[in-house]
MOPAC internal coordinates of N, CA, C and O (Angstrom, degrees):
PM7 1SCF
backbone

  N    0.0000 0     0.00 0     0.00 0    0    0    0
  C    1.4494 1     0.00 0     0.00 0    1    0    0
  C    1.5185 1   108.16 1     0.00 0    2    1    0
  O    1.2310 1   119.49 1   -60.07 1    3    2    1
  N    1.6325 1   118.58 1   119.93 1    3    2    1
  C    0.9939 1   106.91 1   177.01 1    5    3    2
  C    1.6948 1   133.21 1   -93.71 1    6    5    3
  O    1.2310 1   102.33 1   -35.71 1    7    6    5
  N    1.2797 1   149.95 1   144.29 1    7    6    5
  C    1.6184 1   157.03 1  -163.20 1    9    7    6
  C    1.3256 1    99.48 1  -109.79 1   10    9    7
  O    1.2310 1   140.55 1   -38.86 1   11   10    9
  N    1.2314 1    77.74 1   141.14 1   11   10    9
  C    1.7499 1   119.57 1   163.84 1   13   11   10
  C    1.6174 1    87.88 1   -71.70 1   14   13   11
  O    1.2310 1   137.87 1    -1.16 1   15   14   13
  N    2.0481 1    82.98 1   178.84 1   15   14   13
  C    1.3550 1    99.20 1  -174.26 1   17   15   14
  C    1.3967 1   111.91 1   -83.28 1   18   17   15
  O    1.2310 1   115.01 1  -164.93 1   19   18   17
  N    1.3706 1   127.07 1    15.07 1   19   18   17
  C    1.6803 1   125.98 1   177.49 1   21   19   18
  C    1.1185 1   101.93 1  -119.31 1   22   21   19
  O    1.2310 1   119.81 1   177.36 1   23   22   21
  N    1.7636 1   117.97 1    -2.64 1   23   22   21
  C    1.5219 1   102.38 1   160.05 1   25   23   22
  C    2.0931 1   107.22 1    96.33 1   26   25   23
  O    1.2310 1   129.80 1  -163.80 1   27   26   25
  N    1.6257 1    98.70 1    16.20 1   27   26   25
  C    1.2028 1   106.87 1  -179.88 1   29   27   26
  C    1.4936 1   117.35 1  -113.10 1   30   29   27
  O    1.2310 1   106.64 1    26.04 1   31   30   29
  N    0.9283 1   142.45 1  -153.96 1   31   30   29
  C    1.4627 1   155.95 1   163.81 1   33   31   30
  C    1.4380 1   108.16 1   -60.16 1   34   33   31
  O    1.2310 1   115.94 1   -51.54 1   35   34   33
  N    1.2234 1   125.32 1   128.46 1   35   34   33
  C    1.6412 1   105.11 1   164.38 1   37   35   34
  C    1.2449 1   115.55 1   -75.02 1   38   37   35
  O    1.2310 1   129.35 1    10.39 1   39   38   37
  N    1.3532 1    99.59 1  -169.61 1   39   38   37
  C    2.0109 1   116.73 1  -178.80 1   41   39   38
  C    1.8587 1   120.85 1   -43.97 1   42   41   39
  O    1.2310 1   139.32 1   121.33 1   43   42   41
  N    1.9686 1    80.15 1   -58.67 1   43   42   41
  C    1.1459 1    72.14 1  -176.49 1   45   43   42
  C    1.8343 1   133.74 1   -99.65 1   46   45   43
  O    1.2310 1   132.80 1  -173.79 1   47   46   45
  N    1.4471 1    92.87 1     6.21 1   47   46   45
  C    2.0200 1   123.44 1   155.75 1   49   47   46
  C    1.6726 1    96.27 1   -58.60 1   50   49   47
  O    1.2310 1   120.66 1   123.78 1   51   50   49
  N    1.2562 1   116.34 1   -56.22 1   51   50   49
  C    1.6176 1   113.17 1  -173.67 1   53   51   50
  C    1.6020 1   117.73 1   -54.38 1   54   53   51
  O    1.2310 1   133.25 1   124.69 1   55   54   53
  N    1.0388 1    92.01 1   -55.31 1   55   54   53
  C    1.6559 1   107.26 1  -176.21 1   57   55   54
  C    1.6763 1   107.35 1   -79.68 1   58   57   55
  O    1.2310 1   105.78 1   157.69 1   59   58   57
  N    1.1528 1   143.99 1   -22.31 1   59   58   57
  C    1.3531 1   128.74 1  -175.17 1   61   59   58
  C    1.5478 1   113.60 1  -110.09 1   62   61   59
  O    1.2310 1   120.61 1   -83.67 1   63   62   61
  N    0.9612 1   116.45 1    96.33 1   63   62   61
  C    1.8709 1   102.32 1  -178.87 1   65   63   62
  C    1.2205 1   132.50 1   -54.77 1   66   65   63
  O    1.2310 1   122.79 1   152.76 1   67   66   65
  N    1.4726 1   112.25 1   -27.24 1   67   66   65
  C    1.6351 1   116.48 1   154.90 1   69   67   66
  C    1.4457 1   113.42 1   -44.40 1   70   69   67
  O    1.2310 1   120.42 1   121.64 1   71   70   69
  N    1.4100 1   116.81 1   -58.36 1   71   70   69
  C    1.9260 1   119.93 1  -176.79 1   73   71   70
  C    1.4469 1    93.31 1   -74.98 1   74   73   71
  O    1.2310 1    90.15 1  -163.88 1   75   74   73
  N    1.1206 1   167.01 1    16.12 1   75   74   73
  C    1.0468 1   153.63 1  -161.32 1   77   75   74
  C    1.8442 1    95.32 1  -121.32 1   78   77   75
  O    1.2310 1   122.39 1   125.26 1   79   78   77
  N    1.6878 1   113.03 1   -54.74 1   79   78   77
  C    1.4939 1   127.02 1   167.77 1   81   79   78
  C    1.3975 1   101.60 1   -66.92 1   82   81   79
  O    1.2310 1   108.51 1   152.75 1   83   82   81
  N    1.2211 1   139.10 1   -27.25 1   83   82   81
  C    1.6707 1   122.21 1  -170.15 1   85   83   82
  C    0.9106 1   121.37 1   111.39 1   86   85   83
  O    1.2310 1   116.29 1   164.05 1   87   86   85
  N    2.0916 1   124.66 1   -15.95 1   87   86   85
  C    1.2523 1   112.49 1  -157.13 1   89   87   86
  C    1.7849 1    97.00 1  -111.49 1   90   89   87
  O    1.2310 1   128.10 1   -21.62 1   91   90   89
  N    1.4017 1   102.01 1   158.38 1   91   90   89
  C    1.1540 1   134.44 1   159.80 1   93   91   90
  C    1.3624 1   129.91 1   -26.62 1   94   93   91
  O    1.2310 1   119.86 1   -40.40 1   95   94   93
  N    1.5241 1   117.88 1   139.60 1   95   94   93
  C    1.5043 1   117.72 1   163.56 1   97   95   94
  C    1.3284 1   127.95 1   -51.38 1   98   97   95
  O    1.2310 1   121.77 1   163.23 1   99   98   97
  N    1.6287 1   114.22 1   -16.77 1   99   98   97
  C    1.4633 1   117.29 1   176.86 1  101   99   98
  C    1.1390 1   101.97 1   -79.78 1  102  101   99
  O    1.2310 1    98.27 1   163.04 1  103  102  101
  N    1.3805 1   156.50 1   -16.96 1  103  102  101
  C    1.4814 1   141.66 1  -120.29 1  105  103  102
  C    1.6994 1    80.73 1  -104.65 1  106  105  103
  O    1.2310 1   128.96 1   -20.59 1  107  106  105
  N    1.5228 1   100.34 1   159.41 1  107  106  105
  C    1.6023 1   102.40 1  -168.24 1  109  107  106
  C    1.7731 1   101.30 1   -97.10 1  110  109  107
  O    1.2310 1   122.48 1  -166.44 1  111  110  109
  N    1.5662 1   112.86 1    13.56 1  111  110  109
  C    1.5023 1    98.40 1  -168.29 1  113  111  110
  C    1.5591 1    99.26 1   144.60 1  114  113  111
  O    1.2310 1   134.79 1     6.08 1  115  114  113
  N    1.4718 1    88.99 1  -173.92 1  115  114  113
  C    1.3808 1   108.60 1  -169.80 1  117  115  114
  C    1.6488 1    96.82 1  -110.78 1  118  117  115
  O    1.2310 1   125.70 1    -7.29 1  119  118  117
  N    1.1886 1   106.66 1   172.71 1  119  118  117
  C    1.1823 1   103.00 1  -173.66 1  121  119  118
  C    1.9040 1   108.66 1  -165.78 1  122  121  119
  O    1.2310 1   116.58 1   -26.46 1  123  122  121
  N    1.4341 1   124.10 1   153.54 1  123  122  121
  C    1.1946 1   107.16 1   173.08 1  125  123  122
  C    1.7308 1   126.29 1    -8.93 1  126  125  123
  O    1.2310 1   127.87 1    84.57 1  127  126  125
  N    1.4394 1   102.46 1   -95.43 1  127  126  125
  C    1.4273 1   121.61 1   171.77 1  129  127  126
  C    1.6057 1   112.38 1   -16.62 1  130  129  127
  O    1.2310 1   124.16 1   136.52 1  131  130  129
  N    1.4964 1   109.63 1   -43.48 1  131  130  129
  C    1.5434 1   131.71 1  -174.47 1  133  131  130
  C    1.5712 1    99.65 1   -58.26 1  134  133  131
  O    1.2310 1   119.10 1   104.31 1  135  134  133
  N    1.4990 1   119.33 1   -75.69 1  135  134  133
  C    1.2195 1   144.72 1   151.19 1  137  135  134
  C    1.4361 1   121.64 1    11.89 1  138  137  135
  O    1.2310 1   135.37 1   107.47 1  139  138  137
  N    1.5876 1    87.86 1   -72.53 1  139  138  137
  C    1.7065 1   111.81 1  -161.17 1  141  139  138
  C    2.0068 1    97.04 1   -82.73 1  142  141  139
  O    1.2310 1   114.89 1   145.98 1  143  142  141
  N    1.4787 1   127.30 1   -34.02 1  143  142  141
  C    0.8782 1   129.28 1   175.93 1  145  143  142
  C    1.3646 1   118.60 1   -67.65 1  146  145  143
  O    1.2310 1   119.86 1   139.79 1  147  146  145
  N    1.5400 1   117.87 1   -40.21 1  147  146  145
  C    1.4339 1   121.80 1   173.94 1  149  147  146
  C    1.7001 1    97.36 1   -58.34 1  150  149  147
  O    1.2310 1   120.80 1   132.98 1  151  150  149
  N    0.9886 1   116.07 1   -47.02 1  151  150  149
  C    2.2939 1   120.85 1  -166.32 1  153  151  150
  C    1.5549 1    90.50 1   -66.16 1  154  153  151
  O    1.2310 1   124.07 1   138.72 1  155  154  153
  N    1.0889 1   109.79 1   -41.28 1  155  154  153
  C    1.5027 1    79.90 1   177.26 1  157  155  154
  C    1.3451 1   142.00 1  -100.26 1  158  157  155
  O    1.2310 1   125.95 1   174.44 1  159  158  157
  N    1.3688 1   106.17 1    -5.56 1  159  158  157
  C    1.4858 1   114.91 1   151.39 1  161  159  158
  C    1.2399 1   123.54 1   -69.63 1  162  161  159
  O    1.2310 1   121.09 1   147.17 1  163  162  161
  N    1.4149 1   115.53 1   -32.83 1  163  162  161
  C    1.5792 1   108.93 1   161.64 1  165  163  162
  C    1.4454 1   133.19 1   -48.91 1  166  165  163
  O    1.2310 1   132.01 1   135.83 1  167  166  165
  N    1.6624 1    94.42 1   -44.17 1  167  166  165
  C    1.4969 1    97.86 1  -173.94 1  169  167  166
  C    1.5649 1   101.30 1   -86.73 1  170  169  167
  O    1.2310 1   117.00 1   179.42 1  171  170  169
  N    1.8877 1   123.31 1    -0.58 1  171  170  169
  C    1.3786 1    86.09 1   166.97 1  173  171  170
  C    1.7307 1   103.23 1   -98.01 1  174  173  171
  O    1.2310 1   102.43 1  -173.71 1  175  174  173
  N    1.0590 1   149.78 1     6.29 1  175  174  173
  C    0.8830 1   156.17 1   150.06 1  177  175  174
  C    1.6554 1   134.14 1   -72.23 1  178  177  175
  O    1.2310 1   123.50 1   175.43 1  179  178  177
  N    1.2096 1   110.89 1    -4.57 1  179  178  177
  C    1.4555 1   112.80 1   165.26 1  181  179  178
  C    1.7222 1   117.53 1   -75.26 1  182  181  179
  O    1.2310 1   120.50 1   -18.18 1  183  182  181
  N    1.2297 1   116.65 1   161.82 1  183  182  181
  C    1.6285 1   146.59 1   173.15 1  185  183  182
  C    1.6345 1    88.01 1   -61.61 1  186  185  183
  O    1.2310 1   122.63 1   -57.95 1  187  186  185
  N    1.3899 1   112.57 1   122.05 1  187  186  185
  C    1.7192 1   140.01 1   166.69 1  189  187  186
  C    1.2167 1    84.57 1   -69.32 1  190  189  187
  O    1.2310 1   108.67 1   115.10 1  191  190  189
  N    1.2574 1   138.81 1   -64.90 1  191  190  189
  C    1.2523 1   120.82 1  -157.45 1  193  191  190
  C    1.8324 1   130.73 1   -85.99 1  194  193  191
  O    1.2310 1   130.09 1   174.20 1  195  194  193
  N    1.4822 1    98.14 1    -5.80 1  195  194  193
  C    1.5428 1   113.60 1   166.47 1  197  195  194
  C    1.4925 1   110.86 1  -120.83 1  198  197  195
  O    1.2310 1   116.10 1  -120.20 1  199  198  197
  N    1.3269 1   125.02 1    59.80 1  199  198  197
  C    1.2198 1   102.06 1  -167.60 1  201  199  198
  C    1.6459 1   125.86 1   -63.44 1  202  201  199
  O    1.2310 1   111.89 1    -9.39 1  203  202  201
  N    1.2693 1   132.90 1   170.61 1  203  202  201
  C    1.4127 1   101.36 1   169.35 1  205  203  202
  C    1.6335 1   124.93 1   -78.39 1  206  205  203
  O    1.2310 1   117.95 1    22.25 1  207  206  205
  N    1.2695 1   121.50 1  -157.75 1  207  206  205
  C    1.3436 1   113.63 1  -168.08 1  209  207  206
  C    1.5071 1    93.84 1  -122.63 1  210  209  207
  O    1.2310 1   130.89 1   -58.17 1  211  210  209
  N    1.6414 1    96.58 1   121.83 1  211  210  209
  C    1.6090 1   103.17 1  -178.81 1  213  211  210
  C    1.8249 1   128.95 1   -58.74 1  214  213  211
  O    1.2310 1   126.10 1   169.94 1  215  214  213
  N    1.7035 1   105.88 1   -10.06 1  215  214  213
  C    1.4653 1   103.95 1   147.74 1  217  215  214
  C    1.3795 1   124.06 1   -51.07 1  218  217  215
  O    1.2310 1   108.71 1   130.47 1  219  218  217
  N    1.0694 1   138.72 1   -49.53 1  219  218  217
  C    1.7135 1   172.84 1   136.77 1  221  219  218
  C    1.5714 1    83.75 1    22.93 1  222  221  219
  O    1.2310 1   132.65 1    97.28 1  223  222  221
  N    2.0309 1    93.16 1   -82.72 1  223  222  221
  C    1.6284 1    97.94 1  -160.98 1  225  223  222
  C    1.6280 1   102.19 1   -72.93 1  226  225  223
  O    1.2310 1   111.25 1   159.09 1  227  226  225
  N    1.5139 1   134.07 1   -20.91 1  227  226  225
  C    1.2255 1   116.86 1  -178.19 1  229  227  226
  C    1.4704 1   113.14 1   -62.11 1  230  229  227
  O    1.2310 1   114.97 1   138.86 1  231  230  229
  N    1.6684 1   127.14 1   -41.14 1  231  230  229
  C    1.0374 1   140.58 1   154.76 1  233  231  230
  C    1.9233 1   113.87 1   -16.98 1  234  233  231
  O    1.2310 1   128.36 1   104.51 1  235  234  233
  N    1.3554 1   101.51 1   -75.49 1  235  234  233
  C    1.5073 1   121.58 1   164.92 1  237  235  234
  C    1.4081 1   113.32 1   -19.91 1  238  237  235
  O    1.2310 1   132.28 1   103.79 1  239  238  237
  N    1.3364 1    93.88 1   -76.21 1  239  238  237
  C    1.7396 1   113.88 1  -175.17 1  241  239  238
  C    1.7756 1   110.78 1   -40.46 1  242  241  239
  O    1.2310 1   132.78 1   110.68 1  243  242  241
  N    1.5297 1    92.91 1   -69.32 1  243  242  241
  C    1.4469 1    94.99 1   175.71 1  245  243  242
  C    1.5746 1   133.58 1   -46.61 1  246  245  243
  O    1.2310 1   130.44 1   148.07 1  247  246  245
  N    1.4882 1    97.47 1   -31.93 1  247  246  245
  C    1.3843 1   110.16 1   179.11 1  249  247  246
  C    1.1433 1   106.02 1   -43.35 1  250  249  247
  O    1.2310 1   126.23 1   118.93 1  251  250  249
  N    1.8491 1   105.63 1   -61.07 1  251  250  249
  C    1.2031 1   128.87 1  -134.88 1  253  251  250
  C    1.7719 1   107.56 1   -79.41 1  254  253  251
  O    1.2310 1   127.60 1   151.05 1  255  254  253
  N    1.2069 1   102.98 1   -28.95 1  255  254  253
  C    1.5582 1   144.53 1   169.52 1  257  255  254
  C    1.5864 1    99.68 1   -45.60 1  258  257  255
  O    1.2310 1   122.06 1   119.72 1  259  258  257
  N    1.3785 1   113.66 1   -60.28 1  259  258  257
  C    1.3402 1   121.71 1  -159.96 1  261  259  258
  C    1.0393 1   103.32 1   -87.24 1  262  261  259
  O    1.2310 1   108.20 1   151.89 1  263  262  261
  N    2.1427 1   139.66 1   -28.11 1  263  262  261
  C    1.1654 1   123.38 1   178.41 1  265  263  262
  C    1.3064 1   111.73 1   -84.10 1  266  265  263
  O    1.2310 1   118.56 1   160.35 1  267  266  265
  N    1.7584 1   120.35 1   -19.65 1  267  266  265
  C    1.3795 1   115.79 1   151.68 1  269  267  266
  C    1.7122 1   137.99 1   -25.80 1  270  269  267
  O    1.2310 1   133.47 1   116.41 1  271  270  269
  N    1.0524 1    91.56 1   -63.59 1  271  270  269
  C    1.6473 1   122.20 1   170.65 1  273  271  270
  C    1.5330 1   118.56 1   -49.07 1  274  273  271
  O    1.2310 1   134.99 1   115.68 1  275  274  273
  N    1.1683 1    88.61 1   -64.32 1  275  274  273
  C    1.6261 1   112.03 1   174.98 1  277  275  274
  C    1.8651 1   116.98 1   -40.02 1  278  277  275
  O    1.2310 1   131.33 1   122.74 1  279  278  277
  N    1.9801 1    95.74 1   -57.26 1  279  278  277
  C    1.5678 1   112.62 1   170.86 1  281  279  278
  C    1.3205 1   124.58 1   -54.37 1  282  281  279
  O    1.2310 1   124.09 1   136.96 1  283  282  281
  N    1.4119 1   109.75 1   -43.04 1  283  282  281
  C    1.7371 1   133.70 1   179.11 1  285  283  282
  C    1.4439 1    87.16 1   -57.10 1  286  285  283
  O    1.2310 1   109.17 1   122.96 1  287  286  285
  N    1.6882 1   137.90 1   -57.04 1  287  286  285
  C    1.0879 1   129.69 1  -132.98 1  289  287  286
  C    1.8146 1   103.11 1  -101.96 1  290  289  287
  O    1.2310 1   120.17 1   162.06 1  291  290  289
  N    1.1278 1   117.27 1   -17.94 1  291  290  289
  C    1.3593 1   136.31 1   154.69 1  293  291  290
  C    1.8398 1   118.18 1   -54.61 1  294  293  291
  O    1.2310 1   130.88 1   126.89 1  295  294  293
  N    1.0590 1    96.60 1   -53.11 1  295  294  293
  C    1.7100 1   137.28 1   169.32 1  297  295  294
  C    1.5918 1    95.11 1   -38.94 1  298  297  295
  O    1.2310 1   130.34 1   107.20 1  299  298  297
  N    1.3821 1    97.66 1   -72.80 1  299  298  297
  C    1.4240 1   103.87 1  -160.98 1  301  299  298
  C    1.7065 1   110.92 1   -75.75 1  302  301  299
  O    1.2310 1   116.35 1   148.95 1  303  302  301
  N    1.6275 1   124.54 1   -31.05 1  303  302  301
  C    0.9906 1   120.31 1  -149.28 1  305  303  302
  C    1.7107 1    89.85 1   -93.56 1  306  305  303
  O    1.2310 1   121.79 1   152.00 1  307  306  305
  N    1.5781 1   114.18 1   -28.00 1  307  306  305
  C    1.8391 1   109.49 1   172.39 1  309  307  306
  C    1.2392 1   131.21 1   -62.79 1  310  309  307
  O    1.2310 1   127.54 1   165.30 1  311  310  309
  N    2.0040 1   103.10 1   -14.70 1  311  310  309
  C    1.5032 1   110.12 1   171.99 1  313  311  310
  C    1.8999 1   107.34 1   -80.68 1  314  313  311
  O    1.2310 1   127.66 1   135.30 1  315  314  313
  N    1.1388 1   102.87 1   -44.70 1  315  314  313
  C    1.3207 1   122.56 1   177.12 1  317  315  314
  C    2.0267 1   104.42 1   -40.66 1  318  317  315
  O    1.2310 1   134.59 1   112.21 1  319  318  317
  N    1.1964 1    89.38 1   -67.79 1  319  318  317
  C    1.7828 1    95.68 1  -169.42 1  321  319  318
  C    2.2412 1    87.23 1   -75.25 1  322  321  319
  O    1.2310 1   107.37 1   167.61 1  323  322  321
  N    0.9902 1   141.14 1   -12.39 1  323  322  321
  C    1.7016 1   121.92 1   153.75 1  325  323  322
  C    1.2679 1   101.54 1   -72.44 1  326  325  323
  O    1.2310 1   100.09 1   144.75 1  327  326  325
  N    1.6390 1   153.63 1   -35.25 1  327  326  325
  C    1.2309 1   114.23 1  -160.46 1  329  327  326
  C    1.6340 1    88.15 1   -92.67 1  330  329  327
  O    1.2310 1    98.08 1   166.42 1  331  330  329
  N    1.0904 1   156.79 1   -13.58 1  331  330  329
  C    0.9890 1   160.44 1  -152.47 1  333  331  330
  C    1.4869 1    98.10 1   -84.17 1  334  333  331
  O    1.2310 1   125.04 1   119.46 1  335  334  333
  N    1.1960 1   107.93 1   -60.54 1  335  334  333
  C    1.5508 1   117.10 1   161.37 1  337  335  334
  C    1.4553 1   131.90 1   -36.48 1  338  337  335
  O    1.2310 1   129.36 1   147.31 1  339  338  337
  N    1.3232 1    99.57 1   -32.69 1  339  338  337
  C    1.9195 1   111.96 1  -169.35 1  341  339  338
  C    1.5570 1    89.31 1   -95.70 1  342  341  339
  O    1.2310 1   116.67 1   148.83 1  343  342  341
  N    1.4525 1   123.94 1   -31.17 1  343  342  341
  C    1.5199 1   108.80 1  -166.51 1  345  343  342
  C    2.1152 1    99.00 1   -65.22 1  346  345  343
  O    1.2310 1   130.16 1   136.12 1  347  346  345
  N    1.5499 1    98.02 1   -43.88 1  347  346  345
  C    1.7187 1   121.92 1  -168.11 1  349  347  346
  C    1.6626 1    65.30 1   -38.39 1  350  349  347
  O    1.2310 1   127.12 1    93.33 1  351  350  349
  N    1.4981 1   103.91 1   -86.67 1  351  350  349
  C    1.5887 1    97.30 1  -146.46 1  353  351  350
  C    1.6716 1   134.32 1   -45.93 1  354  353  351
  O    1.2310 1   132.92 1   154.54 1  355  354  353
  N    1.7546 1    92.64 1   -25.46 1  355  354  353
  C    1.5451 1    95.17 1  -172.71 1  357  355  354
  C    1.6914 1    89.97 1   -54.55 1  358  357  355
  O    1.2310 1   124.16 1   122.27 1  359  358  357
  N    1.0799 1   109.62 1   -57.73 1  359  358  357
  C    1.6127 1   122.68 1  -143.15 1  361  359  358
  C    1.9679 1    99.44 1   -59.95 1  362  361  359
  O    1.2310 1   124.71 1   146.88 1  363  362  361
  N    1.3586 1   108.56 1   -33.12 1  363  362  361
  C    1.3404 1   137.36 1  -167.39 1  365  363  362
  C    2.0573 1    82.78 1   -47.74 1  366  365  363
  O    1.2310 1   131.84 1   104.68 1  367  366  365
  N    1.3455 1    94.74 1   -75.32 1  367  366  365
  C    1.8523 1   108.92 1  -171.87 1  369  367  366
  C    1.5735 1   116.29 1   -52.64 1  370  369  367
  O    1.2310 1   121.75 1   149.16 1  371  370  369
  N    1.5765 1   114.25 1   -30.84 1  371  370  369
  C    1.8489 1   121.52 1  -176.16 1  373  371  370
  C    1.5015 1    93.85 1   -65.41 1  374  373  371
  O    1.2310 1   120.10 1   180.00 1  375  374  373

């Protein structure tokens, strides 16, 4: 990981959470593990004296919760509309 001149994260380590975890342009996403590692580097890296406000990360969670859900449900409904597809075709050739 490379530093700035104060010995922190650079610009674009700050701003991207992929460069921030280490991983790659191939990686398909973020993921729990992804999640839970960013929360806790935050919270060891926040201001003692401003901390943030633990609504903040519940906010987070839920978000993160809901685009979970959301992917699974995308997930599930593109396998759904392929077999749907293979039946069209079986039936397409009888």
């Amino acid at each position: 990981m490379s530093t700035n001149a104060v010995g922190g994260p650079t610009m674009a380590q700050a701003t991207d959470p992929s460069a921030a975890l280490g991983l790659g342009k191939t990686s398909k996403g973020l993921d729990k593990n992804a999640f839970l590692s960013l929360l806790t580097t935050q919270l060891q890296h926040q201001d003692p004296t401003q901390p943030q406000d633990d609504s903040a990360f519940a906010a987070q969670l839920a978000q993160f919760s809901s685009l979970e859900q959301l992917q699974q449900a995308n997930q599930t409904l593109t396998e759904i509309a392929g077999f749907f597809e293979s039946v069209q075709s079986t039936q397409g050739k009888g």
